[in-house]
C-alpha positions as CSV (number, residue, x, y, z in Angstrom):
1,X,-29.6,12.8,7.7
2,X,-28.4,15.8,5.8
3,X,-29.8,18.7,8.0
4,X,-28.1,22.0,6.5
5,X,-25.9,23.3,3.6
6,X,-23.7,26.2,3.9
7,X,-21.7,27.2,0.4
8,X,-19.8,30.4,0.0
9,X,-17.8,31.8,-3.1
10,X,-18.0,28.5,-4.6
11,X,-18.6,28.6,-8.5
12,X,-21.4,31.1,-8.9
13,X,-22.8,31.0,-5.6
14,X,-22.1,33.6,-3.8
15,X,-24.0,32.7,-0.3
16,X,-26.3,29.7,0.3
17,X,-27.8,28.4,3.3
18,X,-30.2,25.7,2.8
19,X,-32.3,23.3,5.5
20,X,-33.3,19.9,4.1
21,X,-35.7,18.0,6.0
22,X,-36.1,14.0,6.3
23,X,-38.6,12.2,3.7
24,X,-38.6,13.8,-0.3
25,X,-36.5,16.7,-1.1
26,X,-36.6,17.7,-4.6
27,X,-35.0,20.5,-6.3
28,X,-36.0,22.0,-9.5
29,X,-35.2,24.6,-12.1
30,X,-34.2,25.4,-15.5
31,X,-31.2,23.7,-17.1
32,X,-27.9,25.8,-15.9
33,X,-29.3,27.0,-13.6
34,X,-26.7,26.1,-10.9
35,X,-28.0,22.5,-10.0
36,X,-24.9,20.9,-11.1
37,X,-22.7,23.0,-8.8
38,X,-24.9,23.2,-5.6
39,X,-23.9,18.5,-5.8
40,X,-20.6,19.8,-6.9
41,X,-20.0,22.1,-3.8
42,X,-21.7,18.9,-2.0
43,X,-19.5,16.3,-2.9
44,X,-16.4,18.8,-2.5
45,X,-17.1,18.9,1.6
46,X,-17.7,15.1,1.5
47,X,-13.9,15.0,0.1
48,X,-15.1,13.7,-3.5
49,X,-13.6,14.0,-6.6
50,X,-14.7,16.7,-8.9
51,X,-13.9,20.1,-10.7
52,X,-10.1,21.4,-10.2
53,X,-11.1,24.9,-9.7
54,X,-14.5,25.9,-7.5
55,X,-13.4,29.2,-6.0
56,X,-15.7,32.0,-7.3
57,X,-14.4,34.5,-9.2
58,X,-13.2,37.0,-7.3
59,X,-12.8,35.2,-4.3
60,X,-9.7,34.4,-2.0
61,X,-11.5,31.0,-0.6
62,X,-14.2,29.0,-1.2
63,X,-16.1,27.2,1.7
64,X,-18.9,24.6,2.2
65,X,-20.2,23.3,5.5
66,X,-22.8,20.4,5.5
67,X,-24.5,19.5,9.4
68,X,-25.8,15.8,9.9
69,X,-27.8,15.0,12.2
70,X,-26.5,11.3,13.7
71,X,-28.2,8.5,15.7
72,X,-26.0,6.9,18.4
73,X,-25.7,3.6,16.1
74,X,-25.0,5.3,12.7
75,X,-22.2,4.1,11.0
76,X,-20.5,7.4,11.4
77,X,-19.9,7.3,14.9
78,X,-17.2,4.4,14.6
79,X,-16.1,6.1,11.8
80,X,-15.4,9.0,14.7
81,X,-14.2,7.6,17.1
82,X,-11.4,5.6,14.7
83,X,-10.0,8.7,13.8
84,X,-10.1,10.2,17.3
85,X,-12.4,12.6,16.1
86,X,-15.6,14.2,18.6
87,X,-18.6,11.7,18.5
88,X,-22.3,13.2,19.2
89,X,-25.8,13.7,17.7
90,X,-24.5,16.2,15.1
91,X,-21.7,15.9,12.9
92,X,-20.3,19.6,11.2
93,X,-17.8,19.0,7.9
94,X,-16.4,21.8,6.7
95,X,-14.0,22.3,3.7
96,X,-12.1,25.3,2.0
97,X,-10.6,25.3,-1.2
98,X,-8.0,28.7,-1.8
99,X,-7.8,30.1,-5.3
100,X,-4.0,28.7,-5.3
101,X,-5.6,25.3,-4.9
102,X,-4.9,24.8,-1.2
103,X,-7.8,22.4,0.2
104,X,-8.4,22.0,4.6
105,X,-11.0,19.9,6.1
106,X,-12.4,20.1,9.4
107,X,-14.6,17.6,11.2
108,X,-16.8,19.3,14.5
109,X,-13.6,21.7,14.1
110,X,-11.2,19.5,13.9
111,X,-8.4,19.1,11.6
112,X,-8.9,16.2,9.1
113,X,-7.7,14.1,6.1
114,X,-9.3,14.0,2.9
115,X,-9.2,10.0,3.6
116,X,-11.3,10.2,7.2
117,X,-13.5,12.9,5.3
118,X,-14.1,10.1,2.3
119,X,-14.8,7.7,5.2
120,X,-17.5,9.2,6.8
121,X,-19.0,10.3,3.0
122,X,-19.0,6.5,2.3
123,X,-21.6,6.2,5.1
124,X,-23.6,9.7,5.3
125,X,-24.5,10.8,1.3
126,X,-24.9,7.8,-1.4
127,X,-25.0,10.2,-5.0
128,X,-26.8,8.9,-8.1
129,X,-26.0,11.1,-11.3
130,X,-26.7,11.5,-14.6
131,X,-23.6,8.8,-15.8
132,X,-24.6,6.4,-12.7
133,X,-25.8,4.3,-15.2
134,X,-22.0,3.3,-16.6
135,X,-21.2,1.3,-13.6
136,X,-24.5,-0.9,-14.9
137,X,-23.2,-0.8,-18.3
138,X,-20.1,-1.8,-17.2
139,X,-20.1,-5.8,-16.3
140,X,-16.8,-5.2,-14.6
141,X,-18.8,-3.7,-11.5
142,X,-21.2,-5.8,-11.3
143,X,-19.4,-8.6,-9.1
144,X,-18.7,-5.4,-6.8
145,X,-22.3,-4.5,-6.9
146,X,-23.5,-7.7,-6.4
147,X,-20.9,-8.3,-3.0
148,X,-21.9,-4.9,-2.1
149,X,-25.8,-6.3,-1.8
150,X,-24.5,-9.2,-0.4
151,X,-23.0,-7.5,2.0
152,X,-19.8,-10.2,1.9
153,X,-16.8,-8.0,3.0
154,X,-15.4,-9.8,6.2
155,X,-15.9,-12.8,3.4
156,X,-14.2,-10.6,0.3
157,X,-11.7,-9.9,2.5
158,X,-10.5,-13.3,3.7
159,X,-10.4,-14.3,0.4
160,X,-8.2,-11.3,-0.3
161,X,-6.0,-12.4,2.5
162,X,-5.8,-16.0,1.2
163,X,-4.9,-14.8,-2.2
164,X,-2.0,-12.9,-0.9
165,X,-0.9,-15.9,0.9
166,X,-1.4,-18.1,-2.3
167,X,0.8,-15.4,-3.9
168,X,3.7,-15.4,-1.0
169,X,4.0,-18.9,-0.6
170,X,4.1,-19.4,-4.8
171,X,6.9,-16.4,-4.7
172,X,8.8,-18.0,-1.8
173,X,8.4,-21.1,-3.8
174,X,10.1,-19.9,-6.9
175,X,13.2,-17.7,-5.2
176,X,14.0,-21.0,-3.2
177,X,13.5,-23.6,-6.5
178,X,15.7,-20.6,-8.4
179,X,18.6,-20.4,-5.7
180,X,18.7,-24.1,-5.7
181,X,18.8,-24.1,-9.6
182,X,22.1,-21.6,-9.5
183,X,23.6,-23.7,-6.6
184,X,23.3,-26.8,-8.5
185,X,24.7,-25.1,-11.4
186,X,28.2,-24.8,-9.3
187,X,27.9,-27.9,-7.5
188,X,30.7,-29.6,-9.2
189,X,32.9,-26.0,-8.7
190,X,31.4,-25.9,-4.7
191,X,32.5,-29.5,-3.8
192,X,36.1,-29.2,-5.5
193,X,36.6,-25.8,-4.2
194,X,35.7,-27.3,-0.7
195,X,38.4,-30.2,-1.2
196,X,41.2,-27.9,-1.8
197,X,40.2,-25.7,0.8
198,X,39.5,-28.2,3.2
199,X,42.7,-30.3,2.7
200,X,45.0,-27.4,2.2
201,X,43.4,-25.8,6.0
202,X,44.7,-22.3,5.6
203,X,45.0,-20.4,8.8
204,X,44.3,-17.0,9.9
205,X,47.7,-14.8,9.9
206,X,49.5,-17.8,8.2
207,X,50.2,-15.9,5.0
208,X,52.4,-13.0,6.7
209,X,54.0,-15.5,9.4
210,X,54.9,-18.3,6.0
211,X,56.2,-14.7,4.0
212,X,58.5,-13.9,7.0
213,X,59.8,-17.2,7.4
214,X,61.1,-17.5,3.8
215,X,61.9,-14.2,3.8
216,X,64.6,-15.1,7.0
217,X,65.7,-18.4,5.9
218,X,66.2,-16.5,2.1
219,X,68.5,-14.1,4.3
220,X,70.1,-16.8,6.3
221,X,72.9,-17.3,4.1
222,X,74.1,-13.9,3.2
223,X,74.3,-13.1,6.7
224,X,75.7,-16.9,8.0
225,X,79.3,-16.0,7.2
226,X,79.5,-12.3,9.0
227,X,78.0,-13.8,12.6
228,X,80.1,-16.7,12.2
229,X,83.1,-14.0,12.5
230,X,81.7,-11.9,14.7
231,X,81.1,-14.6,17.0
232,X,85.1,-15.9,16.7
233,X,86.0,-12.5,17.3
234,X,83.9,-12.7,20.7
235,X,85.4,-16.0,21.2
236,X,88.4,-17.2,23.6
237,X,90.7,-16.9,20.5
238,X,89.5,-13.3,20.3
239,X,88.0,-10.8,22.5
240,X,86.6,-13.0,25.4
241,X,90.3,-13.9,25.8
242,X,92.0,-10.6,25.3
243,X,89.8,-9.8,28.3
244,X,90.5,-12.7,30.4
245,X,93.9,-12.1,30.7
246,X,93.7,-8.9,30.9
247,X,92.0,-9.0,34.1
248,X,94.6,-12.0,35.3
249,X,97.4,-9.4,34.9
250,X,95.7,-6.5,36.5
251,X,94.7,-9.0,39.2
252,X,98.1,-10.2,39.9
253,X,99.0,-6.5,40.8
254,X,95.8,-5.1,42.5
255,X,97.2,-5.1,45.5
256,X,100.6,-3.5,45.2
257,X,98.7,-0.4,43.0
258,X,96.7,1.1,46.3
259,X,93.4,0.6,45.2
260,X,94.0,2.2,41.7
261,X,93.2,-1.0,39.7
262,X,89.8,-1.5,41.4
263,X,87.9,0.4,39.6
264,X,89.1,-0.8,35.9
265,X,88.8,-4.7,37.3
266,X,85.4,-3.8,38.0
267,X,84.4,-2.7,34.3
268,X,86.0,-5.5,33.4
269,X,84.4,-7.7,34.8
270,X,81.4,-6.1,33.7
271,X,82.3,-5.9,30.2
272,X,83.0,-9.6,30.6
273,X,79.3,-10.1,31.8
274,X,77.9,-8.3,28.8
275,X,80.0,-9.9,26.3
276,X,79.1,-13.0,27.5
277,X,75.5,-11.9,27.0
278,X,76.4,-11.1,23.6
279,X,77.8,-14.1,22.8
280,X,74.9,-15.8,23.9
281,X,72.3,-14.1,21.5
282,X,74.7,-14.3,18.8
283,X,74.9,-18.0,19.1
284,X,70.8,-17.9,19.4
285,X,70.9,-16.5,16.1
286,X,73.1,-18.7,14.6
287,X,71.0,-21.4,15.8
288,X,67.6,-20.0,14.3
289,X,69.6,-19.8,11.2
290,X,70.1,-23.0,10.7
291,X,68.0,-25.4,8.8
292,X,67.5,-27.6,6.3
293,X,67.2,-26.3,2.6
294,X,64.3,-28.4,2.1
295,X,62.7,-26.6,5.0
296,X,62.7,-23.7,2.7
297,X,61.1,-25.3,-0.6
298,X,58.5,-26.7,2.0
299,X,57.8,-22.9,3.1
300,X,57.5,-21.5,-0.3
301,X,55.3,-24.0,-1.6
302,X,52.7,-23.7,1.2
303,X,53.3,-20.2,0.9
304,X,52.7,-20.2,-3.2
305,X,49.5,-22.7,-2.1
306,X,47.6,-20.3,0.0
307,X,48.0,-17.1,-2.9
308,X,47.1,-19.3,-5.9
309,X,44.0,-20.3,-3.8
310,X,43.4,-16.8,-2.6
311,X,43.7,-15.6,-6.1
312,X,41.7,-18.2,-7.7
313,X,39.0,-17.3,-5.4
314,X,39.1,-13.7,-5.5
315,X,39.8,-13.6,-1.9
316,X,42.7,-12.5,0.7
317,X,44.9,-15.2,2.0
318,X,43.5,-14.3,5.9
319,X,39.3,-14.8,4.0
320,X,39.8,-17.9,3.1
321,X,38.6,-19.9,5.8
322,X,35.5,-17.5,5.9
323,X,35.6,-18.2,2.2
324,X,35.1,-21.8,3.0
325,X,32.7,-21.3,5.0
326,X,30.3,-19.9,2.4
327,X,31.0,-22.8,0.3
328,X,30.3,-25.3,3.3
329,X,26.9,-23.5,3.8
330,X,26.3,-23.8,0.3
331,X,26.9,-26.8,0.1
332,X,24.6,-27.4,3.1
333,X,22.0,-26.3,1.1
334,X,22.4,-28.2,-1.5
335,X,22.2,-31.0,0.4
336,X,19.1,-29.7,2.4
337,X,17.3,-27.9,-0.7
338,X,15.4,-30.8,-1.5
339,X,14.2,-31.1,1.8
340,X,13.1,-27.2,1.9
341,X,11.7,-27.0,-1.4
342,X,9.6,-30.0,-0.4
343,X,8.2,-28.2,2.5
344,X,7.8,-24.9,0.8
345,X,5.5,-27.4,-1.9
346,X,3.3,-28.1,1.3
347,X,3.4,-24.5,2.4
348,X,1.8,-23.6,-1.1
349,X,-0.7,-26.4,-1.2
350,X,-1.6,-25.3,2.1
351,X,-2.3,-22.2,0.8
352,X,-4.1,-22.6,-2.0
353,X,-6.6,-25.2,-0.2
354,X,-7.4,-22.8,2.4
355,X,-7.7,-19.9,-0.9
356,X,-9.9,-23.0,-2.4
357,X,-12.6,-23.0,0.3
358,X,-12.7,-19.4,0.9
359,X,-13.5,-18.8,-2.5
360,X,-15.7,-21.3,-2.9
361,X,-17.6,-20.3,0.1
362,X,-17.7,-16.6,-1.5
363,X,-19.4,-18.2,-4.4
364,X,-22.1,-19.8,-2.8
365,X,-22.9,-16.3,-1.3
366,X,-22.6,-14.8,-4.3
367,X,-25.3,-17.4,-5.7
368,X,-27.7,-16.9,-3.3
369,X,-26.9,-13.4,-3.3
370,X,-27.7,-13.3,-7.3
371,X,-31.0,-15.4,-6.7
372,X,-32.3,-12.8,-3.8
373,X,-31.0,-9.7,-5.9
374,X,-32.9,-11.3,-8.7
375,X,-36.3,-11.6,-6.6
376,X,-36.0,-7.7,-5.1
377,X,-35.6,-6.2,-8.6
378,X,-38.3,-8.1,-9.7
379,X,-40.2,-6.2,-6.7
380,X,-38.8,-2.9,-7.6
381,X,-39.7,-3.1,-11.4
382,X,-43.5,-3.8,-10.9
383,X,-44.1,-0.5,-9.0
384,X,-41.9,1.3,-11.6
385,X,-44.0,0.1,-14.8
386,X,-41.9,-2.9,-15.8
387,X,-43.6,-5.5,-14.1
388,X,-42.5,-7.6,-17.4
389,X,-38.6,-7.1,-17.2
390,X,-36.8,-9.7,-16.0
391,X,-33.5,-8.7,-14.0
392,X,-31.0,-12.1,-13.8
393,X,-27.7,-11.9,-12.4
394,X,-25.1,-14.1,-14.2
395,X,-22.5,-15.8,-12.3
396,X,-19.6,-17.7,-14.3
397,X,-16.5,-19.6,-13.1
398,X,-13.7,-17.0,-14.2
399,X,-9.7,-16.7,-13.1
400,X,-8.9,-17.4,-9.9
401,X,-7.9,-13.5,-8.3
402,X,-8.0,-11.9,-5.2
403,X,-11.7,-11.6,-5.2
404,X,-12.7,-14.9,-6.0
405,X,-13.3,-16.7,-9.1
406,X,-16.9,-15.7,-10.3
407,X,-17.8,-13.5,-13.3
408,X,-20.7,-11.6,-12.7
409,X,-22.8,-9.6,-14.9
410,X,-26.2,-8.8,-15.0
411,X,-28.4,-9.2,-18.0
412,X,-32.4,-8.2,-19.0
413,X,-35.0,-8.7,-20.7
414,X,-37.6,-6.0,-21.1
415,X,-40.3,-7.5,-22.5
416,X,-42.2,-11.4,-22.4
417,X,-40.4,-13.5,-25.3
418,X,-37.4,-11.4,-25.9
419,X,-33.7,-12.7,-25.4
420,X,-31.9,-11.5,-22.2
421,X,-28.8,-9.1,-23.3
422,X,-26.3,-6.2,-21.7
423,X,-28.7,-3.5,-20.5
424,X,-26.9,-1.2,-23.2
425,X,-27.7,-3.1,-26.0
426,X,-31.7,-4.4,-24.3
427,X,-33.0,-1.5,-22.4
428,X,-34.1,2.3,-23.6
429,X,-32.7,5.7,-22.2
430,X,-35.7,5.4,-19.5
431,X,-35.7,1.9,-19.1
432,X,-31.8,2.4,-18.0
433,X,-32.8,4.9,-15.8
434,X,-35.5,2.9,-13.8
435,X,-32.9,-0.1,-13.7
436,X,-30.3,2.2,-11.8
437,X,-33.5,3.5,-9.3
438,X,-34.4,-0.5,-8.7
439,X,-31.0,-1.8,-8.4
440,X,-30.1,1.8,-5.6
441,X,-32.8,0.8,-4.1
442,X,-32.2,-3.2,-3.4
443,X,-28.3,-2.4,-3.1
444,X,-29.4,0.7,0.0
445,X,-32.3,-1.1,1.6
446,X,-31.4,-1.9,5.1
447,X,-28.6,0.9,5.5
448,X,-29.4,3.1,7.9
449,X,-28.5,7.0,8.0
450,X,-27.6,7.0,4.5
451,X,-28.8,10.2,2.5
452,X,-29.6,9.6,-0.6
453,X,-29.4,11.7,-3.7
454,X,-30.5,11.0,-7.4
455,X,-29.6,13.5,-10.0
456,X,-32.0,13.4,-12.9
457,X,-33.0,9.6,-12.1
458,X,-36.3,10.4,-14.1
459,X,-34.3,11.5,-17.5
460,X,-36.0,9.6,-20.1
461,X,-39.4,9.0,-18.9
462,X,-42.6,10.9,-18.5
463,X,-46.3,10.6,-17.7
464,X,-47.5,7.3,-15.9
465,X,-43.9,6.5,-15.8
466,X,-42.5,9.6,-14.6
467,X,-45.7,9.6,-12.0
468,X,-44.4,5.8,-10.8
469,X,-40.5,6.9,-10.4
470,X,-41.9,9.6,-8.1
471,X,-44.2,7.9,-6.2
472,X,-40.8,4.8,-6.2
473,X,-39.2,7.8,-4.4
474,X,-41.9,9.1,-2.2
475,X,-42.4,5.6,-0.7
476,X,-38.0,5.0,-0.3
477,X,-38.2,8.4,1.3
478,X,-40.6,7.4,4.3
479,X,-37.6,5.1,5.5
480,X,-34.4,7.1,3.8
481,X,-33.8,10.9,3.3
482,X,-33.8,11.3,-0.3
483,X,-32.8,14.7,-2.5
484,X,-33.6,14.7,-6.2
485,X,-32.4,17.1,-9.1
486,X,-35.5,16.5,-11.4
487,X,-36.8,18.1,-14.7
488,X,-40.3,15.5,-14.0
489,X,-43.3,17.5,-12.9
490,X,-44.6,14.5,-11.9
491,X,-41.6,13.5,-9.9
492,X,-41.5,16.9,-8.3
493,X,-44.9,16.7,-7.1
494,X,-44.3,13.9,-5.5
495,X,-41.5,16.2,-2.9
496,X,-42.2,16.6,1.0
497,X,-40.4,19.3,0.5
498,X,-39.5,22.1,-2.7
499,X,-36.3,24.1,-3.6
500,X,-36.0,26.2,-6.8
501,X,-32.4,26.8,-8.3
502,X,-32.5,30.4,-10.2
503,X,-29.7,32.4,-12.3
504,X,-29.3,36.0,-11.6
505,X,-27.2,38.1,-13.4
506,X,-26.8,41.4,-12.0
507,X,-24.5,44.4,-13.2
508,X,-22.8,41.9,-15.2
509,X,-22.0,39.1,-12.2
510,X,-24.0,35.5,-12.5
511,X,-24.8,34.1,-9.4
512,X,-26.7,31.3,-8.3
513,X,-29.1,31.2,-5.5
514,X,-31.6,28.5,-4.1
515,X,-35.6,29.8,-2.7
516,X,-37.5,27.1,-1.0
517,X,-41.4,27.0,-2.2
518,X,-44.3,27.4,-0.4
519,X,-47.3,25.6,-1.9
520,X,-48.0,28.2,-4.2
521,X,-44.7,28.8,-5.7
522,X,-44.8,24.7,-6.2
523,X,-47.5,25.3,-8.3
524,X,-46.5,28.4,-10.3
525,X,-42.8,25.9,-10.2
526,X,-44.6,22.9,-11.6
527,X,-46.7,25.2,-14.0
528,X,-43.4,26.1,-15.7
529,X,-42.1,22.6,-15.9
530,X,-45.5,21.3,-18.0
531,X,-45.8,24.6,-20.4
532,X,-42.4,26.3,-20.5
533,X,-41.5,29.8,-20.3
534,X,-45.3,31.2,-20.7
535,X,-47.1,29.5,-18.0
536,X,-50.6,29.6,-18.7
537,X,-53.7,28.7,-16.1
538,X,-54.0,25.9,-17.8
539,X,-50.7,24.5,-16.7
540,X,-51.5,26.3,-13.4
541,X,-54.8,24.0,-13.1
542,X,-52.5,20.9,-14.3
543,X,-50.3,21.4,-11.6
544,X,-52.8,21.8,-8.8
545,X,-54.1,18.5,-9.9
546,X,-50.6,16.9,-9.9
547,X,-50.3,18.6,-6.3
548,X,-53.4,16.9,-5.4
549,X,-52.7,13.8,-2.8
């Protein structure tokens, strides 16, 4: 229940405190008064949408505090203790709006988002304006009115949920049948690509170790001739010779020269050693350089092979056997995609059978949901002086969606004998207007904690019909909290409890300001509202009688 106001600098209100009190709260006044902005500064601490700028003129900040009181079970309380927020008997919201714009909520004094703040709205303060009556008008609301009475969400949601997975499995569905459609495309390419690959068998590092061979054996024969002399040269006709008998002589007279021929014998005989060691790796060489001419060609084609492949594939030599590969896993897939698309089939039948019977179940609800609607409006209209209308809620197979596959949308007939139509093109100003009261009233019954608030509900009625919206009101209010912005003396009269809104201008500055009414202030109130500006004792006598239990 909605136990205090507190508004500051908002609009033209300079200060407001008000106290509402459980059962019928009605607040009057003359039009411009300031009733408008006193739901404004309302809905702007419950987080809703509504004017840009709300800061008074003048003012750095705007503030509004609303107070509920909470029962251990409201709804509010989970809302709470989700967002990690203080739990208790009373709940504090407090807003402020800077002139720059700037907007900070705080929940029992604690820091908030504008999306916990729209949470806990959802479930303290229901508001019923003037335009409420578009989302009747509108037969695109209706299925969301009529799941809202039915009170179907774990339902709406698991068909949600089945939906998506209708979706996913039709999307995975497509991208697989797609990728299979571009591989099959380039199967012929894929399988001869593979062959060539596959029989050619190109290594990694044989491109550079094929390039050096034919770039050695290319060399061979330029450089044959030179190490063929350089090794005669080493030989026993040459060098290896000279040296041999060298050493003989100076052998032959080692021991007549004292020990002076030791030394060169010794290099020598080393010189020998490394010579010979020369002669070896020169004759390794001569060996590696010999080879068959064919050898060659053989080189160079394999060589030419592996870069026309590389190049044909856009590739490196060294990628092609990752290259490959990828065209061995394609091909793989090819050769499986049948077998996946198949299952993907299932996957999607699977899906849309389970979508099936959710929404089919959500449409049973929503039948028998539409039947009991049906029955409680015809309850709510009697009392409100259309205890002829007849209220029928349409349900149609439509498009399969997310929320099912019903089209709702409720129709009336306002009087015995006349066709059923839209309520925009059947039912009066004030007809519309006792509709949207009924159809609150089936839609809230059963919630509780919920404030609600009706903002000129009574526009477009007057006398006995006025008298039975009010007394509509004064009976919801013994179970609900209600607040109603009225112009009905009748409906006013009906109030536990009176607030006037009032215009002051002083030196030049409008403000805005809210008296609550003792009993006879209601009547000099309700007075005004029967005669006007000049209230007269005979409007004063009207609204004593109006006053009157």
């Amino acid at each position: 229940m909605l136990r205090a106001l507190e508004i500051r600098d908002m609009l033209i209100i300079e200060r407001l405190e008000l106290a509402f009190q459980p059962g019928l709260n009605v607040l009057t006044g003359e039009t411009g008064a300031g009733k408008s902005i006193l739901l404004d500064s309302l809905g702007f601490v419950l987080g809703w949408r509504g004017r840009a700028e709300l800061v008074r003129a003048g003012a750095d900040q705007g503030e509004v505090t609303a107070e509920f009181d909470l029962t251990p079970e409201h709804p509010a309380q989970s809302v709470l203790a989700e967002a990690g927020l203080p739990t208790g008997e009373t709940l504090i919201l407090r807003r402020t709006n800077s002139k720059d714009g700037r907007k900070t909520a705080y929940v029992n004094d604690r820091r908030c988002s504008g999306e916990v703040l729209r949470a806990l709205s959802d479930v303290l303060v229901e508001l019923h304006g003037q335009h409420d009556d578009r989302g009747l008008l509108n037969p695109r609301g209706h299925r969301q009115l009529l799941d809202q009475f039915a009170n179907c969400s774990s339902l709406l949601d698991r068909v949600r949920s089945d939906w998506r997975a209708v979706a996913a499995a039709q999307k995975e569905l497509q991208k697989a049948e797609t990728a299979l459609a571009a591989v099959r495309e380039e199967e012929e390419f894929l399988r001869h690509a593979l062959g060539e690959l596959d029989q050619l068998d190109p290594q990694q590092g044989e491109d550079q170790e094929l390039d050096a061979k034919r770039r050695l054996m290319q060399s061979a024969e330029r450089i044959r001739d030179d190490i063929t002399k350089a090794h005669n040269a080493l030989g026993s006709d040459g060098a290896e010779g000279s040296m041999d008998d060298a050493a003989r002589w100076l052998d032959d007279v080692a021991n007549k020269a004292e020990g002076q021929l030791d030394a060169p014998l010794a290099a020598l005989s080393r010189a020998l050693n490394e010579l010979a060691e020369a002669q070896q790796g020169i004759e390794s060489c001569m060996q590696n350089l010999s080879f068959d001419t064919s050898e060659l060609e053989m080189t160079e084609e394999r060589l030419f092979a592996i870069r026309d492949l590389a190049r044909k594939h856009n590739v490196q030599p060294d990628d092609l056997g990752g290259f490959a590969q990828t065209v061995r896993n394609k091909i793989a897939d090819l050769d499986s995609g049948s077998k996946n698309i198949s299952a993907l089939r299932t996957a999607l039948s699977d899906a849309q059978t389970a979508y099936d019977v959710s929404a089919g179940k959500l449409s049973e609800v929503r039948r028998k949901a539409g039947a009991k609607l049906d029955r409680a409006m015809a309850a709510e209209l009697a009392p409100l002086k259309m205890e002829r209308a007849v209220f029928a809620t349409g349900i149609e197979c439509d498009e399969a969606g997310p929320e099912g596959r019903d089209l709702v949308a409720f129709s009336v007939a306002t009087n015995p004998g006349a066709p059923a139509g839209a309520l925009n093109k059947i039912a009066s100003g004030g007809e519309l207007s006792r509709f949207l009261l009924a159809l609150k009233v089936c839609l809230t019954a059963g919630t509780a904690g919920l404030t609600l608030i009706f903002d000129e509900i009574d526009r477009g009625v007057g006398g006995a019909t006025a008298d039975a919206v009010g007394r509509r009101l004064a009976e919801l209010s013994k179970s609900a909290q209600i607040l109603v912005v009225t112009h009905s003396p009748q409906v006013a009269a009906l109030g536990g409890h009176h607030w006037r809104v009032e215009k002051n201008v002083i030196n030049d500055v409008t403000t805005s300001n809210v008296v609550p009414l003792d009993q006879v202030e209601r009547v000099d109130e309700i007075a005004r509202m029967l005669a006007g500006d000049r209230v007269t004792d005979a409007a004063r006598e009207a609204a004593r009688a109006l006053l009157t239990p």
